[in-house]
N, C-alpha and C positions, 0 to 999 in steps of 0.2 A: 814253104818255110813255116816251122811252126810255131807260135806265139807263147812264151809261157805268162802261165796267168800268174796275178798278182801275191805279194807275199801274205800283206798286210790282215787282212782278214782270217787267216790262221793266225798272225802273229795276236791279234789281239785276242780272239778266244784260247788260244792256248796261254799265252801271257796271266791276262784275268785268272786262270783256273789254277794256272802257278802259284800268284801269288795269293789268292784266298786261300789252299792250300800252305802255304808258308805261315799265312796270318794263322790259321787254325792249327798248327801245330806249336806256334807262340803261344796262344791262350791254353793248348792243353795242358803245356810243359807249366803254364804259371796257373793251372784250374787246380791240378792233382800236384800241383807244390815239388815238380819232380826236374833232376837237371838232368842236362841231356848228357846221352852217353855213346856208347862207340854203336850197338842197337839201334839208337835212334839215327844217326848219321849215316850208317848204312842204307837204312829205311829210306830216308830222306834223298841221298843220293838212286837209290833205285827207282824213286817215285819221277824222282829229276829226268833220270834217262828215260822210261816211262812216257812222260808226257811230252820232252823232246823228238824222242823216235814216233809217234802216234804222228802228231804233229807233220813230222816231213814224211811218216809213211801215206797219212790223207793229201796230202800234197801231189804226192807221185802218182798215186793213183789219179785225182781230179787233172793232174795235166797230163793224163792222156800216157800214163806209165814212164815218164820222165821226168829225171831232176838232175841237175851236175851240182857238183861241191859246192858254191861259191853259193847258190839258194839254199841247200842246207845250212852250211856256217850263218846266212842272214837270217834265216830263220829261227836258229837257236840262239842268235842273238837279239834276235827283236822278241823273242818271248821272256828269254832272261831279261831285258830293259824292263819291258812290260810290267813285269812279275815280280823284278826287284826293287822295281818306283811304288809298287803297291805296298809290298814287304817294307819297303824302308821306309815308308812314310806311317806305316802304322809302328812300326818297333819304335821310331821317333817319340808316336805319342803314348807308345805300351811304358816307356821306360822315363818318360818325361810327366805323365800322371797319373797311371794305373800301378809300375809297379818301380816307385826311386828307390825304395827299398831292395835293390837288386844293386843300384849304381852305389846307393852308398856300403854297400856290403863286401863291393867289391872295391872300393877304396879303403876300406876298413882292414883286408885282408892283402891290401898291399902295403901302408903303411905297417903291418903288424912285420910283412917280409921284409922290408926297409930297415927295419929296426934290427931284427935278427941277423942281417948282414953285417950290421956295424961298422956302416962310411962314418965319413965325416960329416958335418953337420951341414957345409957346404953343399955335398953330392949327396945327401939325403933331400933337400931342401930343393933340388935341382930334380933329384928323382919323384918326388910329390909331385912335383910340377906337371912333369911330363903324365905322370898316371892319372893326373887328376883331366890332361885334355882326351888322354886316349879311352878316359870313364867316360865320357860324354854324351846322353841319348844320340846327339846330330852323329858321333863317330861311330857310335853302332852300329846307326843303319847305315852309315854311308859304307861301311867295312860289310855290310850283310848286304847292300846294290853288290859291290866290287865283286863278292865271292856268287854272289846267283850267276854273272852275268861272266864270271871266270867259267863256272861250271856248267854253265848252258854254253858257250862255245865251245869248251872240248866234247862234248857230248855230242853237240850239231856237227863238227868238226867228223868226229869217227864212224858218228850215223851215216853222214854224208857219205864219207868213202866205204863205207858198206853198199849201201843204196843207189849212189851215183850210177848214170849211164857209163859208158866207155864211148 
């Protein structure tokens, strides 16, 4: 009977390399003053599957040229956790004292689309509201965990049944 070995120790070095990865392409977007675009997102996404498939491919190999679905899927989910608790915890603080200048810009630029609409003062008043919790450093990163940790399980997910024994 064979034993498979543990997830954990991929998960964490692959996790780690995510998210300093993620952290480093926050600081470049706000070094060179540049916003991201469909290029960058691609990129980002390629690097994702990338270090997801690496990930469960060292895997398969170290246990002995086997893996089923359900160790893929955890593993691209413990790296995306990993990766997105690092990520989210620095965007918290990139956007909370490095750069407010971003959050109030982008409340700036909705209040300006609020206006252009032309509610009522009531459902203007109602829509500030709401934009001003979804501008939020804590909602950044909690919506940049949510989307690492979406996109590391479809990726673990289709690695997986690539990769999978039968």
């Amino acid at each position: 009977m064979h034993q498979d070995i543990p997830v954990k120790p991929y998960a964490t070095r692959f996790g780690s390399l995510f998210g300093a990865y993620s952290i480093l392409i926050l600081v470049l977007l706000y070094a060179f003053n540049y916003e991201s675009n469909t290029l960058i997102s691609i990129m980002n996404f390629v690097i994702t599957v990338a270090i997801v498939w690496y990930a469960i491919h060292l895997y398969k190999i170290d246990n002995e040229g086997l893996i089923d679905l359900t160790t893929s899927i955890k593993l691209g989910l413990s790296i995306g956790v990993i990766g997105g608790l690092i990520y989210a915890f620095y965007t918290y603080i990139h956007y909370e004292f490095i750069q407010p200048e971003f959050i109030a810009d982008m409340k700036a630029s909705m209040e300006a689309e609020i206006q252009q609409q032309q509610m009522s003062e009531e459902e203007a008043e109602m829509t500030k509201g709401l934009s001003g919790i979804f501008t939020s450093p804590f909602v950044l990163a909690t919506f940049g965990l949510i989307s690492i940790i979406f996109k590391t399980f479809l990726v673990g997910l289709i690695v997986g049944m690539i990769k999978r024994n039968n």
